[in-house]
Structure formats: structure tokens, C-alpha cells
N, C-alpha and C positions, 0 to 999 in steps of 0.2 A: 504494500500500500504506500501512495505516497500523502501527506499532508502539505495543505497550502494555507498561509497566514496572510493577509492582504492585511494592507494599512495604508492611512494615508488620505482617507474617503474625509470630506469636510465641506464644508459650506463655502461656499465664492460667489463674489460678486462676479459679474458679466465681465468678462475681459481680461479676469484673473488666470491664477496658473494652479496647476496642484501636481505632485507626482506620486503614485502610485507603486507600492511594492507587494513583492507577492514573493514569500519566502518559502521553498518547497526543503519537506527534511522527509526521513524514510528511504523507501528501497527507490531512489533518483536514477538509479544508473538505470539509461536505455532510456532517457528522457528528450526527444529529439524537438519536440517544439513545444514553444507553449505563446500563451496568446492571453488578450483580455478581451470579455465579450460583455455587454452591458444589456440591462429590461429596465425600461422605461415603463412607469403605471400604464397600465391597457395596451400595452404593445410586446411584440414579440423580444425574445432575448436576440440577438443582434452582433455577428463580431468585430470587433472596434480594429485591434493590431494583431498581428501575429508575425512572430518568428523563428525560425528552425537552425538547426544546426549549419553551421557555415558563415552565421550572419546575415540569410535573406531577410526580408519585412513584405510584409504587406498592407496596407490598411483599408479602412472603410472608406467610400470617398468622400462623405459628409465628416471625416476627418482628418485627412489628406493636409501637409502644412500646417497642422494644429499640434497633434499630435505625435511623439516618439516613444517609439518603444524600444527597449534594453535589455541587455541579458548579462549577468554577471555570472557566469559556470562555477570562478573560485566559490561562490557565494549560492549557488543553485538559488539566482534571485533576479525577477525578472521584474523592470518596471515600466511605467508607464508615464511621463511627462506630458502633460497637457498645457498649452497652455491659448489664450483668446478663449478661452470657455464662454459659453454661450449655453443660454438657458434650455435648450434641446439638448443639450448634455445631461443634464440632470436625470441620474439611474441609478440604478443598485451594478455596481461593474463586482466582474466576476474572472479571477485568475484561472484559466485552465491548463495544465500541464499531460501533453499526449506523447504517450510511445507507441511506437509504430508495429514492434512487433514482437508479439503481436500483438492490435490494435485495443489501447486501454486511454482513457479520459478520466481524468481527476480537476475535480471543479472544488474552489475555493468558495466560503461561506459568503464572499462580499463583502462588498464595503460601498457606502453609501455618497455618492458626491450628488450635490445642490449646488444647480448657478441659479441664484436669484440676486434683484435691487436686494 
């Protein structure tokens, strides 16, 4: 099993920054990507960043230029830098750490970011 600890989730004004960590401990090894995926009240859960071994990235494109995501390996700790936050951000964001093989997905409890006035 692996465990994920997110922290970092907080309230922001519009236009602020926040960054995002997600600290994975346990059986790690074979851990090839992992990624931050966000659910918004009434809306589907949604994936924000992701990235894999090698240093690829990907992201959503209503985030695209906003946000970065990182991976510290020494650290099996992956973050998440936000920053122009805007009130459509505001979700419950969720660390997920996936190995590929074979194919397992471990999801973090969340962590709560608010952009509002």
C-alpha cells in the first residue's frame, strides 16, 4: 500500500498563489507517475497536472500557464504550484500516485483550496 498526505489546501484571494504537496510513504517503489486531480461542488472530479517518470507534465488547459507541477523522488513528494488563482479553482484537489504494473491508483484524502474576495 502506498499512503498520500496533501497539505497546503487554504483560502486565496483571486490572483493569489498557493502550493501544494502530497507526500507519499509505504511500498513507493514502482511508483511511475502521479498527478493532482481536483471536484468542484456538482461537478465531476477533473485532472489538473500530471507527471511521470522522466520529467514529462501534462496539464488541464483551463490550467495551462497557471499552474506547475513537481516531483521530488529524494523526497517521494510531488507538488503542485498554483499561482493567478481564480475563483473556478476552488475544489477539494486530490494527490494521486499510479504504478503501472501492474496497474494500481492510490488517491490522497484532499485538501481543500478556496479562491474567493
Amino acid at each position: 500500500q502506498v499512503q498520500l498526505a496533501e497539505s497546503g489546501g487554504a483560502w486565496v484571494q483571486p490572483g493569489g498563489s498557493l502550493r501544494l504537496s502530497c507526500a507519499a510513504s509505504g511500498r513507493t517503489l514502482g511508483i511511475r507517475v502521479m498527478a493532482w486531480y481536483r471536484q468542484a461542488p456538482g461537478r465531476l472530479r477533473e485532472l489538473v497536472a500530471i507527471t511521470a517518470d522522466g520529467g514529462t507534465t501534462n496539464y488541464a488547459e483551463s490550467v495551462k500557464g497557471r499552474f506547475t507541477i513537481s516531483r521530488d523522488n529524494a523526497k517521494n513528494t510531488v507538488y503542485l504550484q498554483m499561482n493567478s488563482l481564480k475563483p473556478e479553482d476552488t475544489a477539494v484537489y486530490y494527490c494521486v500516485a499510479r504504478r503501472l504494473t501492474p496497474r494500481e491508483d492510490y488517491w490522497g484524502q484532499g485538501t481543500q483550496v478556496t479562491v474567493s474576495p
